[in-house]
C-alpha positions in Angstrom: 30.0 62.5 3.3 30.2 62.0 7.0 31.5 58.9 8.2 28.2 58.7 10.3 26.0 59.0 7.1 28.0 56.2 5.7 26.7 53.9 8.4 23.6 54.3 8.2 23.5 53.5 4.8 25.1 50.8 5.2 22.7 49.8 7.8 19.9 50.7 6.5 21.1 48.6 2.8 21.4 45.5 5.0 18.0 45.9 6.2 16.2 45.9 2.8 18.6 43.1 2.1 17.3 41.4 5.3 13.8 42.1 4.7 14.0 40.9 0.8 15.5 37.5 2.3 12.9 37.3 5.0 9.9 37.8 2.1 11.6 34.8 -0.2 11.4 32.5 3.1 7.9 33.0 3.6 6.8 32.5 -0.1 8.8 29.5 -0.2 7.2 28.4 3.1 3.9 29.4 1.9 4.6 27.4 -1.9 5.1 24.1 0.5 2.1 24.4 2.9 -0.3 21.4 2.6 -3.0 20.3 4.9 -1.4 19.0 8.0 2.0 19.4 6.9 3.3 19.6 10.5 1.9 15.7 11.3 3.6 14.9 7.0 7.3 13.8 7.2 7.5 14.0 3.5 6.6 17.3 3.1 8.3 18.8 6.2 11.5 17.2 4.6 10.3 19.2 1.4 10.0 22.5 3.0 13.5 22.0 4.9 14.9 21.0 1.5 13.3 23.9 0.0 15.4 26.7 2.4 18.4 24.6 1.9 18.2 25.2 -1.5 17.5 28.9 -1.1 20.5 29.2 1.3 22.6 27.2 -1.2 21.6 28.2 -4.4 20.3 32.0 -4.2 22.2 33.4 -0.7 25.7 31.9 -1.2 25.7 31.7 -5.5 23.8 34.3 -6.1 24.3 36.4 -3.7 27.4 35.7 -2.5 25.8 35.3 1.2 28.4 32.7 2.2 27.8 31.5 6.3 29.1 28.5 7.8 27.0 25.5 7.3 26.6 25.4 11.4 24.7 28.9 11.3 22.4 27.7 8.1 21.6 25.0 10.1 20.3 26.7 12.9 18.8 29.2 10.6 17.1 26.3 9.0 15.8 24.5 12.4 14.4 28.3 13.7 12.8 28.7 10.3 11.1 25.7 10.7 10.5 26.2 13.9 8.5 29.7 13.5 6.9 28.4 10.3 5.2 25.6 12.8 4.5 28.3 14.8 2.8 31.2 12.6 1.6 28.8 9.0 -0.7 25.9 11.0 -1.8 24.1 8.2 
């Protein structure tokens, strides 16, 4: 196999990877949407909890996914961020 061939596999690997991770964020997003979350504390804390405990539990245990707690965080705060965005409940 050409080294060439190898790296797109690779690449395209991570992108089914990426895609599968991007699908479990919006069902858990979509398992925590209540009427007027974005004006409910409580269950914005919920949600946030939620993706820290995908991050946590199924990324780095699981998965073996292991980034530094900086980069989940600002994972976490765009995820959030685009959920507010594209789930107005």
């Amino acid at each position: 196999m050409r080294p060439e061939n190898n790296v797109f596999h690779v690449t395209a690997e991570f992108s089914v990877e990426a895609a599968s991770i991007a699908l479990e964020i919006i069902d858990i997003i979509k398992s925590h949407l209540i009427v007027d979350i974005w004006s409910n504390e409580v269950a914005q804390n919920k949600l946030h909890n939620a993706i820290d405990d995908y991050f946590f539990d199924v990324l780095r245990d699981e998965r073996g996914v292991d980034l530094p707690v900086e980069v989940l965080d600002d994972l976490e705060l765009k995820i959030m961020d685009l959920a507010r965005a594209r789930f107005a409940a």
